[in-house]
KEZA-410795 format. One line per 4 residues: for each residue x, y, z of C-alpha. Coordinates in Angstrom, 1 decimal. Layout:
BEGIN
X:Y:Z  ...
***
This chain:
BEGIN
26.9:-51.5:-24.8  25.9:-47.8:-26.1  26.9:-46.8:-29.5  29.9:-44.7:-29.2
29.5:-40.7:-30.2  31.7:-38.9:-32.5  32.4:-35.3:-32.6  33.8:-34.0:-35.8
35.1:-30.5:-36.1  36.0:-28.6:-39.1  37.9:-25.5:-39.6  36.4:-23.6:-42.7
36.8:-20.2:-43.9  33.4:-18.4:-43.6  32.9:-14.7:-44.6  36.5:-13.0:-43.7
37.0:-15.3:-40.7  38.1:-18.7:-40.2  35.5:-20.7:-38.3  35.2:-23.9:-36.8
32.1:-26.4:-37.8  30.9:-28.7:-35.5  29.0:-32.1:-36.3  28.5:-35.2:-34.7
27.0:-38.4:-35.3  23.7:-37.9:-33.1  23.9:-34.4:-31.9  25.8:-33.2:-29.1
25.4:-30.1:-26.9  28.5:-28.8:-24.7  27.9:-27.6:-20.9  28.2:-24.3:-19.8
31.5:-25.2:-18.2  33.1:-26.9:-20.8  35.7:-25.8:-23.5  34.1:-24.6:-25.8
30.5:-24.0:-23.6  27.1:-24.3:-25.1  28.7:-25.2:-28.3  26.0:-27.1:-30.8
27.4:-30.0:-32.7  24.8:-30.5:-35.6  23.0:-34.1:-36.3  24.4:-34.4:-40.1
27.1:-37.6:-40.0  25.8:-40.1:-41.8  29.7:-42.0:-41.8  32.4:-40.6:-39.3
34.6:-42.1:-41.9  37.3:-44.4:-42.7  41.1:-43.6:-42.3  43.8:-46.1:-42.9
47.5:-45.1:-41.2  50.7:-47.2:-41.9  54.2:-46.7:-40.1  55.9:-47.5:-43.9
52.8:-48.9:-46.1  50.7:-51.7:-46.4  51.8:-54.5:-44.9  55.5:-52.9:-45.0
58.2:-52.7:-42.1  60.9:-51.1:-44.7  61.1:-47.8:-46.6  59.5:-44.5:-46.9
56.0:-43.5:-45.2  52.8:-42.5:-46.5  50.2:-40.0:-46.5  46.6:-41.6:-45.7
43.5:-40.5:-46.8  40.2:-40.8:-45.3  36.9:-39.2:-45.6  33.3:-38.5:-43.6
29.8:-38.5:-45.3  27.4:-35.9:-44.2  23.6:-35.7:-45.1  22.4:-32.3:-46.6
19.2:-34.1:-48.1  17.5:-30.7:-46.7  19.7:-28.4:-47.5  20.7:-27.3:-44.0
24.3:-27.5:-44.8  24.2:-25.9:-48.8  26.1:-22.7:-47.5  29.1:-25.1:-47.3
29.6:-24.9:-50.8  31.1:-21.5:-50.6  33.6:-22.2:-47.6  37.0:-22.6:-47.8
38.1:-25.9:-46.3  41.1:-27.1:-48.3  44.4:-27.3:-46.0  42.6:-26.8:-42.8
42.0:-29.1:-39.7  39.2:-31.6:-38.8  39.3:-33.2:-35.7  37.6:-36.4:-35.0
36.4:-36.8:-31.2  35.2:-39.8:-30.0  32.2:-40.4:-26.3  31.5:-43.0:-25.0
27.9:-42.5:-25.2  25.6:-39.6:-26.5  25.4:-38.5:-23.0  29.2:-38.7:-21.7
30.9:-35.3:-20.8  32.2:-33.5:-23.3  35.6:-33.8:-21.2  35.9:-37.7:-21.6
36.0:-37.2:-25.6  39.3:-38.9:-26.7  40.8:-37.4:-30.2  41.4:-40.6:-32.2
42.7:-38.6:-35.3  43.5:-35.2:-36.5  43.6:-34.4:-40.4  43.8:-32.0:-42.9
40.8:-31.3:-45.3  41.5:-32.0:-49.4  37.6:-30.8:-50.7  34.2:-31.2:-50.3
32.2:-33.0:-52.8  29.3:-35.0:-53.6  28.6:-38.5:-55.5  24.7:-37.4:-55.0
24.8:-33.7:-53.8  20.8:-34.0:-53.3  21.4:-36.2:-50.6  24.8:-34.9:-49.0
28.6:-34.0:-48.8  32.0:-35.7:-49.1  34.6:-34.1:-46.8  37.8:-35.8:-48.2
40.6:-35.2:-45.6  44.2:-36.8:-45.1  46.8:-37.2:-42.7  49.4:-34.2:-42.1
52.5:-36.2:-43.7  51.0:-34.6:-46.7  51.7:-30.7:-45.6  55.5:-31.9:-45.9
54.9:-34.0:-49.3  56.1:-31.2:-51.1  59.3:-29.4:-51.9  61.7:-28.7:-49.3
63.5:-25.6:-50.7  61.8:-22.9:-52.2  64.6:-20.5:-52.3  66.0:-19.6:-55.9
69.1:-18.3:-57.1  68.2:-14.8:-58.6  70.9:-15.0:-61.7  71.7:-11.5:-60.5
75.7:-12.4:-59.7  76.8:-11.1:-63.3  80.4:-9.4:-62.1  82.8:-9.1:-59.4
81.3:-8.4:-56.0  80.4:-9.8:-52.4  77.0:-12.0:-53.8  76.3:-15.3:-54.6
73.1:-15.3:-56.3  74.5:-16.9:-59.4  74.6:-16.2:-62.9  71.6:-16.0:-65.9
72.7:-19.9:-65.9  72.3:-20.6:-62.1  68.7:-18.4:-62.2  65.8:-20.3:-60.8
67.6:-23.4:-59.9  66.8:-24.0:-56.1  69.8:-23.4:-53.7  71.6:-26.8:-52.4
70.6:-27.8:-48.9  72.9:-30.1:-47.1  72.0:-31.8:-43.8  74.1:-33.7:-41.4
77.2:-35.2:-42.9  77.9:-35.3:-46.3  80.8:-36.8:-48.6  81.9:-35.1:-51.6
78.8:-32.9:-52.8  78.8:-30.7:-56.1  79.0:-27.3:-54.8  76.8:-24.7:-56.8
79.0:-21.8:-58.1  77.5:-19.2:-56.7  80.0:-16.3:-58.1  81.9:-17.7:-60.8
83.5:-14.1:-60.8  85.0:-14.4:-57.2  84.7:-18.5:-57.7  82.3:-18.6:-54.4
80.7:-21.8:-53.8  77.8:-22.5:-52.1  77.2:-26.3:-50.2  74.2:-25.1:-48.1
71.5:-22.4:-48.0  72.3:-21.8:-44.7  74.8:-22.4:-41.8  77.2:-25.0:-41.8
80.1:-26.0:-38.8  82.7:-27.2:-41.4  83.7:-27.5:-45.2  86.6:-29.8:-46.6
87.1:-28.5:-50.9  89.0:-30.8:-53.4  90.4:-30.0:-56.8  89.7:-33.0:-58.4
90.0:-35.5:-55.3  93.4:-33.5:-54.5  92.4:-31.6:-51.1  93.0:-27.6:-51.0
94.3:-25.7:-47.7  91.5:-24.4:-45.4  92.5:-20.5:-44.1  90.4:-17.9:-42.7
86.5:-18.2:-42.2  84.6:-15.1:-42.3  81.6:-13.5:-41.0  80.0:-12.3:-44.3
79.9:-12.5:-47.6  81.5:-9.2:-48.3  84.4:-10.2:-46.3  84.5:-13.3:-48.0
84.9:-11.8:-51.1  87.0:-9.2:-50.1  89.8:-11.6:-48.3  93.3:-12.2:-50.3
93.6:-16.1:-51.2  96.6:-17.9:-52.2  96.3:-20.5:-55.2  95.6:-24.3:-53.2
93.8:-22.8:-50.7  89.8:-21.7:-49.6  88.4:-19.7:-47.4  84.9:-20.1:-45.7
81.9:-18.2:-45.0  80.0:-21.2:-42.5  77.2:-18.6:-41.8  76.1:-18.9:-45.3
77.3:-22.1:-46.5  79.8:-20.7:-48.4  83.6:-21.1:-49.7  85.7:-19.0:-51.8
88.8:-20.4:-53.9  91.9:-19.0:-54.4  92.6:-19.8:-58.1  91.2:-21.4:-60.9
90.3:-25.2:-60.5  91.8:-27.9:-62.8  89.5:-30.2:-61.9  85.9:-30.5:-61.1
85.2:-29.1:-57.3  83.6:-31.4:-54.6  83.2:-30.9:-50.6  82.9:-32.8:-47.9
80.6:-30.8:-45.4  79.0:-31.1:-42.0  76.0:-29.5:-41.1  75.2:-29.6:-37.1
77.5:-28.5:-34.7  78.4:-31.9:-33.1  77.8:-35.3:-34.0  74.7:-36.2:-32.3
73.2:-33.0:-34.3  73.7:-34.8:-37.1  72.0:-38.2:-35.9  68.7:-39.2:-37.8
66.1:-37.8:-35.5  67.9:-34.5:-35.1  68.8:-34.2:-38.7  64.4:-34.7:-39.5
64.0:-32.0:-36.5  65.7:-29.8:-38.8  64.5:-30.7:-42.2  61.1:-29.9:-40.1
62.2:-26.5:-39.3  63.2:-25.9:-42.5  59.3:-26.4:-43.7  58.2:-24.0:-41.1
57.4:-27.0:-38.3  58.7:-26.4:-35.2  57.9:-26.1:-31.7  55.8:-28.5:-29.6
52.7:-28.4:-31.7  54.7:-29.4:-34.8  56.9:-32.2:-33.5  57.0:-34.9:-30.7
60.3:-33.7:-29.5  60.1:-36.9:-26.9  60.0:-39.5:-29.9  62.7:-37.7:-31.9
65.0:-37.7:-28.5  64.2:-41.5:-28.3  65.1:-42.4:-31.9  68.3:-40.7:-31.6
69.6:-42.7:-28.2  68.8:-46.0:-30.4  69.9:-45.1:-34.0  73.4:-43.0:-32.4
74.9:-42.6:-36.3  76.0:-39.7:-38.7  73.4:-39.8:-41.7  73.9:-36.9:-44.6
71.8:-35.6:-47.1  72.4:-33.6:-50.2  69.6:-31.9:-52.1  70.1:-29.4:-55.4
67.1:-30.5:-57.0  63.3:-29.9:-55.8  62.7:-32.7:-53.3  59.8:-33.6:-50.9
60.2:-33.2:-47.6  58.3:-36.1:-46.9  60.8:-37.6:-49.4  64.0:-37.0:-48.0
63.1:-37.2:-44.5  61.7:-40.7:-45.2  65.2:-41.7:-46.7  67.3:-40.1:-44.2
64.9:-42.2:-41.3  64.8:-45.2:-43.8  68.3:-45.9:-43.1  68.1:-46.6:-39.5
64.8:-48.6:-39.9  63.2:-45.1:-39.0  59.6:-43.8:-39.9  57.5:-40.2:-39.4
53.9:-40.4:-38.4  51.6:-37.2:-37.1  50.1:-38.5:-33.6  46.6:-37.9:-32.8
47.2:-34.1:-32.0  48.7:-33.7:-34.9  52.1:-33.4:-34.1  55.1:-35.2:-36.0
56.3:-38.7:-34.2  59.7:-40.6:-35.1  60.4:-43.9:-34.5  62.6:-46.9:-35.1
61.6:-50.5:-36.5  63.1:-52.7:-33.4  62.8:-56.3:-32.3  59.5:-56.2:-30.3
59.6:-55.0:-26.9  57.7:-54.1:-23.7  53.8:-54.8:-24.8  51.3:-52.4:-23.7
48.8:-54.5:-23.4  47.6:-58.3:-24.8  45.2:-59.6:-27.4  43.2:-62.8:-27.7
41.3:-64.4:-30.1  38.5:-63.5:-28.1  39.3:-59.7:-28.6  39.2:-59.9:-31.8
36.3:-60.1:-33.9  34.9:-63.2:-35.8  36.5:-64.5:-38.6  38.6:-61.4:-38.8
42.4:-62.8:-38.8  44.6:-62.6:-41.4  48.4:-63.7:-42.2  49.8:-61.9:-44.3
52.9:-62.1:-46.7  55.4:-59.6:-45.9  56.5:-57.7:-48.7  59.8:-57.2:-46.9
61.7:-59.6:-48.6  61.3:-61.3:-51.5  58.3:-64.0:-50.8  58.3:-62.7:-47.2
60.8:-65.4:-46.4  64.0:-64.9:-44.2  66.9:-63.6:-45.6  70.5:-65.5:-45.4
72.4:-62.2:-45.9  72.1:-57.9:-45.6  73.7:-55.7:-48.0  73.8:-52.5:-46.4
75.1:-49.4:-49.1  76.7:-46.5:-46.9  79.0:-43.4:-47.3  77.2:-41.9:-50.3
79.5:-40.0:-52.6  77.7:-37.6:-53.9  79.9:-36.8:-57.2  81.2:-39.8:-58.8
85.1:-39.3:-60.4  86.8:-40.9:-62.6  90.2:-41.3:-63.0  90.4:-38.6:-65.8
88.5:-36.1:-63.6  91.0:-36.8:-60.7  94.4:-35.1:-59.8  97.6:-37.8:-60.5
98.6:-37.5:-56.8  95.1:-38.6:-55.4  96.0:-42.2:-53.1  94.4:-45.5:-54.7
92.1:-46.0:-51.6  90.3:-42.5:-52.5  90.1:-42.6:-56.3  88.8:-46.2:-55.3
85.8:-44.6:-53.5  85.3:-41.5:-55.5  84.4:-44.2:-58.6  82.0:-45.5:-57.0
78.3:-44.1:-55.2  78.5:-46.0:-52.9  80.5:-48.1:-50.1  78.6:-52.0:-49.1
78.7:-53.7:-45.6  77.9:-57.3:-46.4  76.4:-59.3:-43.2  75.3:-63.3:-43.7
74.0:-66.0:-42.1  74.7:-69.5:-44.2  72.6:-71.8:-41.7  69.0:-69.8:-42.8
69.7:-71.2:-46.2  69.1:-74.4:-44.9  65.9:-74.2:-43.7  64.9:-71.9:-46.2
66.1:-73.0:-49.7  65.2:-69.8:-51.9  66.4:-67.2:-48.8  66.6:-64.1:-50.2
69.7:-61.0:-49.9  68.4:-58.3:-48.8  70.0:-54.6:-49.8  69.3:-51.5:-47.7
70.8:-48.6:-49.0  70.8:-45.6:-46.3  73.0:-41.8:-45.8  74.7:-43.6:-42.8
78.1:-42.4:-43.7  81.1:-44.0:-41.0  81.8:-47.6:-41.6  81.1:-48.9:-37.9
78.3:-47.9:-37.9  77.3:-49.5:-41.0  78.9:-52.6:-40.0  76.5:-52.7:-36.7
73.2:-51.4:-38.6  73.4:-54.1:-41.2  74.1:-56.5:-38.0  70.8:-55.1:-36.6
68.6:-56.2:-40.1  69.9:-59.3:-40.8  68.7:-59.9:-36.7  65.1:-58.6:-37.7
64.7:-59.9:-41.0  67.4:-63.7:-40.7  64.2:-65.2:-38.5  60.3:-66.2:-38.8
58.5:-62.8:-39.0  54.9:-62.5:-39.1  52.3:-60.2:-40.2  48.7:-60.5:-38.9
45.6:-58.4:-39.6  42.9:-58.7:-38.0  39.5:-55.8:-36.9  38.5:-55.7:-32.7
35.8:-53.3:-31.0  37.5:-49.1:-31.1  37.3:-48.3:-27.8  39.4:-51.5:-27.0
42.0:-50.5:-29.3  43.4:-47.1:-27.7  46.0:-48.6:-26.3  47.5:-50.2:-29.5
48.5:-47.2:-31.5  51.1:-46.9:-34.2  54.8:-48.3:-33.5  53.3:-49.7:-30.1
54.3:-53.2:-29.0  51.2:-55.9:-28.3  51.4:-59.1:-27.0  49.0:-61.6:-29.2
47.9:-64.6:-27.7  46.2:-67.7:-29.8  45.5:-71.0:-29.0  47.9:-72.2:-32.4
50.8:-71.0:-34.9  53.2:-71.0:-31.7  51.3:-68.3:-30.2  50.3:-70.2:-27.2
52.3:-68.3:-24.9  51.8:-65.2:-26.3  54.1:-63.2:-29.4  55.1:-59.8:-28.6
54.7:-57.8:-32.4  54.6:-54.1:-33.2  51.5:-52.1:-34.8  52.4:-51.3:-37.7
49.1:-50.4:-39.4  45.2:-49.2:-37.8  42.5:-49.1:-40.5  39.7:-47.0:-38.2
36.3:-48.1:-39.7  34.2:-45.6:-37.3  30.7:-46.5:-38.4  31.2:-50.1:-37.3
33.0:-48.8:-34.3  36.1:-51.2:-35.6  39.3:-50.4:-36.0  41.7:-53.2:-38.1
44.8:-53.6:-36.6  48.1:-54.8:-38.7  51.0:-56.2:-36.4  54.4:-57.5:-37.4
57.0:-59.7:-35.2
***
């Protein structure tokens, strides 16, 4: 078999333009009528590089998702490529292309990742360059919310920038639905709240758990603020994420608000669509609006998250997807996937232990559950309140039932199944706390986990030829056969992790099920 090809190119700033750098593993010359023609792909990679990818994290099916790192080794040992120094590469793409041979078509090359470059170095400069790259979850590993109150709200007047107290403390952002949020007083002049930098379809205010009258809402601020309010009652602004009171609170103020028109605008996937926006990524480049659509007709729940602190993106969209089993990857164009742990399904394709390369397979412990072992009961926390109350900070004619749930954070759907406990003596519980806010829906979520997680579950690890792993990507199901362990007939398990080693031309695939 030949030795596969790769391409690798890098976008660097060069002069006053940005350019892109072409190398390759053995040279590589485009044809005339190819995209890009008579392009020249230099004969400097001494590594094409490593890159590990994980839907959660090592050997994980649970919790937030990671950036990966990688990096490709090119030799400079005479100096062709010293000018590189002086580039700018940092936050830019590089593109790895993989041939079947030295002497395939430039059309056949298959993109098997797309990063984004950290720095060049050197651990012996005299003999090459380091390009450190990783994956594009990191371009969202940072806040979410830039904008600032300005302090500037010192007296009476349509604005809500806060005052010399409020300055420089981000703006709240609420997404989806959310239950009883500290409102930031925006103009404690005009007693304007704000619950959102940005629209919002519908605000409920409370006066220390007792709720206030809703009136008029209004287009603007200025009419917000110019609008005559009875005492008990609020008006809105929903264009801005506003309210106004019409009196002096006794109590501390809380609001239950919804962001997203309709209740499937406020499901998981849709809710990460916008939390994407937000960051500037939208549009078909930015997001696999396909995998976001399919996450949303399996995981059909409210979730709600409140933010008035500087959060990561990659943060709050991981806990937001976390509570439906969910996870964000970038695909191999770079655009942002969504998906949902499930029981296996459909398999794309089969693997032997003739597939797989000597010697290479592993089981591994799930770090699921405590000792990877089955667990006899789920725990699932829901309907976040996102200002706990005590009874002195509560009006005397608040109901039981709601001073009840504004003392605690959080509401629990408790799920078991006694008969794992006798097979497995030290069964773990397992808790999931997730944004989920309605109580059926709990109830059947934590009815979904103890399915998954009540029953044998496997991880396996184990390294197979590149070019026969396209199929298996991330979140894919695969079918592994073995002639022991029960796998006789075949066990259907997800990918859940690809190590890509492409000097070796291997790529290490982790599956669970």
């Amino acid at each position: 078999m030949n030795a596969p090809e790769y391409l690798i190119e890098i976008a660097a700033w060069v002069g006053d333009a940005e350019k892109v750098l072409r190398v390759a593993t053995c040279g590589y010359n485009t044809g005339p009528g190819d995209n890009p023609a008579n392009a020249h792909y230099l004969d400097v990679v001494a590594d094409p590089g490593s890159f590990v990818r994980h839907l959660f994290g090592p050997a994980r099916t649970t919790g937030r998702s990671e950036v990966s790192y990688g990096e490709i080794q090119l030799s400079n040992a005479n100096g062709e490529l010293d000018g590189w120094i002086d580039y700018g590469f940092d936050g830019r793409t590089v593109l790895v292309k993989r041939l079947s041979s030295r002497r395939a078509p430039y059309s056949s090359a298959i993109t098997v990742l797309r990063g984004t470059v950290e720095r060049l170095d050197a651990d012996n400069a005299w003999l090459g360059f380091r390009l450190r790259f990783y994956d594009r979850r990191r371009s969202i590993d940072k806040p979410i919310q830039e904008t600032v109150y300005a302090g500037t709200t010192v007296s009476a007047g349509p604005t809500a920038e806060g005052n010399l107290d409020l300055k420089d403390s981000v703006k709240p952002l609420c997404f989806g639905h959310c239950l009883n949020v500290p409102p930031a007083l925006a103009n404690a002049f005009d007693l304007i709240y704000q619950v959102h930098d940005g629209a919002v379809s519908s605000i409920a205010v409370y006066d220390g758990g007792v709720p206030l009258t809703l009136g008029v809402n209004h287009a603007n601020i200025a009419a917000l603020q110019a609008a005559t309010i009875r005492s008990g009652r609020f008006d809105t602004c929903l264009a801005l994420g506003l309210f106004r009171l019409g009196g002096s609170p006794a109590f501390v103020v809380t609001a239950d608000v919804r962001e997203g028109a309709t209740a499937a605008a406020r499901y998981p996937g849709a809710v990460v669509r916008r939390m994407l926006a937000k960051m500037g990524l939208a549009g078909s480049g930015n997001v696999n609006v396909a995998s976001f659509t399919t996450l949303d007709a399996s995981a059909q729940m409210e979730v709600g998250i409140w933010l008035d602190a500087q959060t990561a993106g990659l943060s709050a969209m991981g806990d937001v997807l976390a509570s439906v089993g969910g996870w964000i990857i970038p695909g191999a164009d770079g655009a942002f996937e969504a998906g949902r742990l499930l029981t296996p399904g459909v398999p794309v394709g089969a693997i032997s232990d003739d597939d797989m390369l000597k010697d290479s397979l592993g089981i591994i412990t799930s770090t699921d559950t405590d000792g990877g072992l089955p667990a006899w009961r789920v725990v699932l926390e829901y309907a976040r309140n996102w200002q706990v109350q005590d009874d002195a900070q509560l009006g005397g004619c608040v109901e039981m039932a709601r001073r009840a749930f504004l003392a605690a954070e959080m509401r629990e759907e408790k799920i078991e199944n006694d008969a794992v406990r006798v097979k497995h003596l030290l069964a773990p519980e397992m808790r999931v706390s997730t944004f989920i806010v309605d109580q059926e829906a709990a109830e059947a979520e934590a009815d979904r986990w103890l399915d998954l997680y009540s029953v044998r579950r496997d991880i396996l690890s184990f390294a197979m030829n590149h070019a026969d792993a396209d199929a298996f990507q991330l979140g894919k199901t695969v079918k592994i056969v073995l002639p022991r362990w029960g796998y006789e007939a075949g066990r259907n398990m997800v990918v859940i992790g690809r190590e890509e080693t492409l000097r070796d031309y291997t790529v290490t695939l982790t599956v669970w099920g």
